[in-house]
Steps between C-alpha positions, in 0.01 A plus 500: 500500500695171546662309213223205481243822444638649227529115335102500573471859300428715860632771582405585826529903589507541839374844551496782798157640396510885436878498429643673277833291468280217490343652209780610300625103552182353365528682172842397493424124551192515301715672222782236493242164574266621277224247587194412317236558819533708824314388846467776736408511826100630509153381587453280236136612375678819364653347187194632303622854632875499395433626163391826631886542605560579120303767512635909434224578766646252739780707747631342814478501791163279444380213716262218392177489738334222578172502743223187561208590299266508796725667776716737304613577850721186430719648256934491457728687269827419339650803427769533183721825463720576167812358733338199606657156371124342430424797267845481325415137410142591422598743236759282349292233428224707377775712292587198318139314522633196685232325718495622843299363827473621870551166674416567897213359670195654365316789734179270431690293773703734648263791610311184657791364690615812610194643668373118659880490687502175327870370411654784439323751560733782413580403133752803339170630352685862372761259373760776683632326778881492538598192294149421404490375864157518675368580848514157726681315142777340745765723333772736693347751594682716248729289263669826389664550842606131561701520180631852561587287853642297344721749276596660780295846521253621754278693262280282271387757288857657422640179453250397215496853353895459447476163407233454269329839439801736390620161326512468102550190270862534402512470136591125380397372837291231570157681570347147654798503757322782765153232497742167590667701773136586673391209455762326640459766775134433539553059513733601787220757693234239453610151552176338644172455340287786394218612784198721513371613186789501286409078509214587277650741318827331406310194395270715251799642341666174474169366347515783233883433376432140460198652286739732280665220441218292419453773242838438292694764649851476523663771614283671790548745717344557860528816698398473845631616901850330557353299777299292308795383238591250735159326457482529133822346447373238782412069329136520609223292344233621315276265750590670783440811378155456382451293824549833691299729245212259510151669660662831581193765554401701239349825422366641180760852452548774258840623360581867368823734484468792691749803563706508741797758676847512619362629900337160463781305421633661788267368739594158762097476601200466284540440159860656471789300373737656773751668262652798744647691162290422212601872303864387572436149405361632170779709430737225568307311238517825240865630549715411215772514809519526880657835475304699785497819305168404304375422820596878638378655256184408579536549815593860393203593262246414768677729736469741242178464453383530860765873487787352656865631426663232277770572289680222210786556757310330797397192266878499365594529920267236588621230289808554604448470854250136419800356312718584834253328745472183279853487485544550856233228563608281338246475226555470092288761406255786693196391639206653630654569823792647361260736277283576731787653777683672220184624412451579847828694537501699174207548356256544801777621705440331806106475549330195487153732372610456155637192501140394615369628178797282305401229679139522434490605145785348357620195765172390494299704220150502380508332179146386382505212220211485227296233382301429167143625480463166313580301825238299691333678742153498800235729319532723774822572413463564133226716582722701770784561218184631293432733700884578561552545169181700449544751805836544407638310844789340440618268823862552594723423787567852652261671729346776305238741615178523301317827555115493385282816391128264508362761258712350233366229335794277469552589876196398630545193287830419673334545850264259459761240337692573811250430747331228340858324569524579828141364524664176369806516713729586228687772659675694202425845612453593851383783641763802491276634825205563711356764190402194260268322814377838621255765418447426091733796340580496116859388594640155569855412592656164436804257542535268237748212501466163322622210686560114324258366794226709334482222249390263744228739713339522128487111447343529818275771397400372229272215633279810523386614139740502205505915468621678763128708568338151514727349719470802709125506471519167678799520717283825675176266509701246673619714733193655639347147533808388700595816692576474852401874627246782426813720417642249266149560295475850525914471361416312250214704321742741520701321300218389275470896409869598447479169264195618342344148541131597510348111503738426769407807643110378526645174690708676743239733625248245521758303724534832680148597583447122646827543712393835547138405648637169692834707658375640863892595611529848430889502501459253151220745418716839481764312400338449189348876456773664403600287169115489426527908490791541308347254257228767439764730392630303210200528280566863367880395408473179309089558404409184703176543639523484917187549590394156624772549759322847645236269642703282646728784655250677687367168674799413595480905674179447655620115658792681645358771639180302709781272593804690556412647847406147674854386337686772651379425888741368713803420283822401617789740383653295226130402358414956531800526239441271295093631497685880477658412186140380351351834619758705289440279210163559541490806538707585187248272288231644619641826427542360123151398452298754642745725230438293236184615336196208474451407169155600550546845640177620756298718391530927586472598794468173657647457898759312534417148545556446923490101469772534205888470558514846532279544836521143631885531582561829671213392741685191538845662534325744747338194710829361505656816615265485803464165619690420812535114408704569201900484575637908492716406219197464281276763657819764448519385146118582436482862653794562256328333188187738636711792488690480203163469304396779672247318642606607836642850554820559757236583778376139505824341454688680765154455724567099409853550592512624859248193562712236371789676682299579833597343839234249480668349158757232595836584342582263275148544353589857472752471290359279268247766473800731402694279264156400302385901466896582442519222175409749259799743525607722774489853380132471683728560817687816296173664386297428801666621832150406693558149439892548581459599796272239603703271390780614759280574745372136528897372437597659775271322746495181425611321827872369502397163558298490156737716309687175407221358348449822290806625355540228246171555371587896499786490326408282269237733369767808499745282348301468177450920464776662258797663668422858445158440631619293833752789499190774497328350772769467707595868470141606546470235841835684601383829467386705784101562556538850444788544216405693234284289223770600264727256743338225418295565905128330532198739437158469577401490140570215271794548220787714477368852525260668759298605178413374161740675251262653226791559262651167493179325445431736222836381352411148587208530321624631192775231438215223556260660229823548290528135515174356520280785310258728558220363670111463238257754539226453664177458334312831551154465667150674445479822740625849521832588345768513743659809635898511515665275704708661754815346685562497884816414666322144679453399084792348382 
């Protein structure tokens, strides 16, 4: 502030934002200049917001939010914490009911400019930049380091936390005197002209003092970024200014105070203010001194907390050795480096592990400000903190897991909140894992975390219904209009049950059945099966009625299985794994709805229904299994399907076997055969020594001029087996053809033993009706009464 400004009645407070020093100065100047109106550096449409400053409710860190009405998409913050000059000024002027105005360009013009690229387009929209200095603003490209340059020191950040953060007023000193030095600092940095977008904001501000003035103000006060003192202070004409403000674009916006955290602050990209210590900044700002002691005892109770060894002795220690460094380096007082390697030393005795946890929780920290229910807000959002507030969800900053019982009212409740969000792209909760997508159990698992740019995805949400089950009920209906994929569909009714959105539900399969009926590929088409079951089994947990979907799911079945076969002809070998993948998906569904009971169950005694799921794809699986066309990858994979559903006994499947594998098969085709039946585990190999040895039999001959070709094929399918059982079949390859069984020696019988073991059966049997129950009795029939039932060794 120069002498002919503080005959005008400005005082010009050239600010670093998010300072603490800076801070501590502003209440000092504001204290001794006591002015009669403050200007602060802030999208101008938020002066009908300040007064919710004054507010108990109201606890930094908060950020105002601005988005364009009709792209919320367009949105900025400017982000206030309890250390942060802008809010000291704020709270002054409110304290003491003096007028108060943000005085930047308004974020009508601003979000405009910003997103056309036109004249600036990367306006300090987070007002956080070093020195209130924007991206492509003409200004150093950090004005910190040019002065610390220019003082001499290599480190920016050290320099300014000796020289202005650890700084206090002196008592009887001049509190204006730290402003005139930056600004005469600043006139010195920025010579020229302003450029880029600080043009159009520099000449709004401008505009707005002469206003205050206008007003009958005297003594005012203006709080901005040090790099625009210069033009403040500059002789420019009210002409030119509204010469360069005329017919900027304009877009209707909305203004509310939202929370905000410390790991925010701490962020250079996105809508961080790029603060790398915010925790330490704010303790800066709290400590009645720069003692580090305060500062390591903190450090000490969260060790403590997290069970490490920390004594009063290692805080006592530590301080000690942070006054040392600073006096070695040369500095006043101990800064965060100093802290954090005495820390280092003492307390986590050498390892950086908890230090990491200092850092995170205490360097950085998690703080989460508050804002007044009272403040303006999208219906969406009020609703949301409704339905917070009524489910007993509080957001917060740390990830928390959220463990669901869907029996539970209030559970079941919270699921649906939680996936109607995700429906809307508001990702609070995630997922914990692959149990909340999968087979419909009573139990859901959940990550919660609430992040500031929430705030935005519901602005943008909220062009879809003002509750959050509307604006899911359309968001869903959108979707399956729009969707690029079959699976996408079938994902999304999925969705549209775990959300319990039944009229969405209605759209989606509608959507479905016509992508169902228009869809020829059969990849989309069992891509899409397998949500489509599991959707069926969501109706007994959350009483949502699936049967519409049961339909639709056993089309989809009978499609697959007339045109699997033709599909499967003549693939290449990257196109057979992707189709082997769809077969075990398949497969697995199928298995799902054929165990799912209809809701209309047939009637007694009925045969089973051969054009059904249930007969239509083992006589696909077995065509597969026999048709020469298809690659051996997926004819392998089928004869093992067959035989784990005991639709084909060992017989068959080693008779399949030592065809693939005969001298006739080529190689390479061979071993596909091998790694497609070999997918499903295998102990196969440890329990069957038939198909063992036919394995090694055919391994053995296969020329040396194809073996090549083969053994990456082989041992990628042993690679996948478990150690022990690679380890078995190795042992039982090894052993001699006539070693004792008890060797681990081939037999001619299948299994371990020459013999089935009555006794161990017996015992095999009891432990599984232990666990399962005895089986019902059956319902007696009409005819003579039965004599006594007598036990032979072949009866188990």
């Amino acid at each position: 502030m120069t002498h002919r400004q503080a005959e005008e009645g400005v005082a010009l407070l050239g600010v670093r934002h998010h300072g603490p020093g800076s801070a501590r100065a502003v209440a000092a100047a504001l204290e001794q200049y006591r002015p009669d109106a403050v200007l602060i550096e802030g999208p101008a449409e938020a002066d009908a917001l300040l007064g919710f400053a004054a507010d108990r409710d109201m606890v930094p860190p908060v950020a105002l939010l601005a988005h364009v009405v009709d792209d919320p998409a367009r949105a900025a913050f400017w982000p206030y914490a309890a250390f942060s000059p802008e809010w000291i000024a704020l709270r002054y002027a409110l304290d003491r009911e003096l007028p108060v105005h943000f005085i930047d360009l308004p974020a009508a013009h601003s979000l405009v400019i910003g997103r056309d690229g036109a004249d600036g387009g990367g306006l300090d929209e987070s007002g956080s930049g070093e020195g209130g200095a924007g991206r492509g603003d003409g200004p150093p490209r950090d004005p910190i380091a040019e002065l610390a340059r220019a003082a001499g020191h290599d480190d920016p950040e050290q320099w300014w936390e000796d020289a202005v953060e650890h700084r206090r007023p002196e008592p009887g000193a001049d509190a204006l005197d730290p402003f005139r030095a930056i600004a005469e600092a600043m006139a010195e940095l920025r010579p020229g002209p302003a450029q880029g977008g600080d043009v159009l904001r520099e000449a709004h501000m401008r505009r707005q003092l002469r206003a205050a003035r206008r007003a009958g103000h005297q003594r005012i006060a203006v709080v901005c970024g040090a790099w625009h003192v210069p033009a403040l202070a500059a002789r420019v004409s009210a002409t030119e200014d509204n010469a360069l403000l005329k017919g900027l674009p304009k877009a209707k916006v909305e203004l509310t105070w939202v929370p905000w955290t410390h790991r925010r602050l701490s962020q250079h990209t996105g809508y961080g203010a790029g603060i790398a210590s915010p925790g330490w900044y704010q303790h800066l700002f709290e400590a009645p001194d720069h003692g580090p002691v305060r500062w390591l005892t903190r450090m000490a109770e969260l060790l403590r907390a997290e069970d490490y060894s920390v004594s009063s002795a290692h805080v006592i220690e530590a301080a000690r050795l942070a006054r040392t460094l600073a006096d070695m380096r040369g500095r006043p007082l101990p800064g965060l480096a100093e802290t954090l390697d005495a820390a280092r030393a003492v307390l986590c005795e050498g390892s950086d592990v908890p230090l990491a946890l200092i850092a995170d929780r205490l360097v950085i920290g998690d703080a989460l400000g508050g804002v007044p229910e009272g403040a303006p807000a999208v219906p969406l959002q009020r609703d949301l903190s409704r339905l917070q507030r009524t489910l007993r969800l509080k957001p917060g900053p740390d990830e928390r897991e959220l463990d669901l019982d869907l029996r539970k009212d209030n559970d079941a409740a919270r699921s649906r909140l939680l996936h109607r969000l995700r429906l809307l792209d508001i990702h609070w909760g995630r997922p914990a894992d692959s149990r909340t997508a999968s087979t419909g159990t009573f139990r859901e698992s959940w990550r919660l975390r609430w992040e500031p740019e929430l705030a935005v995805a519901i602005a943008e949400a909220g062009i879809w219904g003002t509750t959050v089950e509307a604006a899911a009920q359309a968001r869903a209906v959108d979707r399956a209009v729009n969707a690029a994929s079959l699976g996408e569909v079938t994902a999304l009714a999925e969705t549209c049950l775990l959300a319990d959105l039944p009229e969405a539900l209605d759209a989606v399969l509608g959507a479905l059945a016509d992508r169902a009926a228009l869809d020829a590929d059969v990849a989309h088409l069992a891509e899409a099966l397998p949500a489509l079951v599991r959707s069926l089994r969501y109706g007994d947990v959350r009483g949502t009625d699936a049967s519409a979907l049961r339909h639709l799911a056993e089309g989809l079945v009978v499609r697959i299985c007339v045109g699997l076969p033709p599909a499967c002809a003549n693939l290449d070998a990257e196109g057979a794994a992707a189709m082997a993948v769809h077969l075990g998906a398949t497969h697995a569904a199928v298995a799902l709805l054929t165990d799912d009971p209809p809701a209309v169950p047939a009637p007694a005694g009925a045969a089973a229904d051969r054009d059904g799921p249930a007969g239509r794809w083992p006589a696909t699986l077995r065509t597969l299994a026999r048709r020469d066309t298809v690659p051996g990858l997926l004819r392998g994979r089928a004869v093992r399907l067959l035989l784990d559903d005991n639709q084909w006994d060992a017989d068959e499947a080693a008779r399949q076997l030592g065809l693939a594998l005969s001298s006739a098969a080529e190689p390479a085709d061979a071993a596909g055969w091998i790694e497609g039946f070999l997918a499903g585990g295998g102990m196969l190999l440890v329990h069957d020594t038939r198909l063992l040895g036919l394995v090694d039999d055919w391994l053995t001959q296969v020329p040396e001029a194809a073996f090549p070709d083969v053994l990456p094929l082989l041992r990628r399918t042993f690679s996948g087996f478990e150690a022990a059982v690679r380890r078995t079949v190795g042992e039982r390859v090894r052993a001699a053809p006539g070693a004792p069984d008890g060797q681990g020696a081939a037999t001619d019988r299948p299994g371990f033993a020459a013999a089935p073991d009555p006794a161990r059966a017996g015992a095999a049997r009891a432990t599984a009706t232990l666990l399962l129950g005895p089986p019902p009795p059956a319902t007696p029939t009409p005819g003579p009464t039965p004599g006594p039932i007598v036990l032979t060794e072949a009866q188990p």
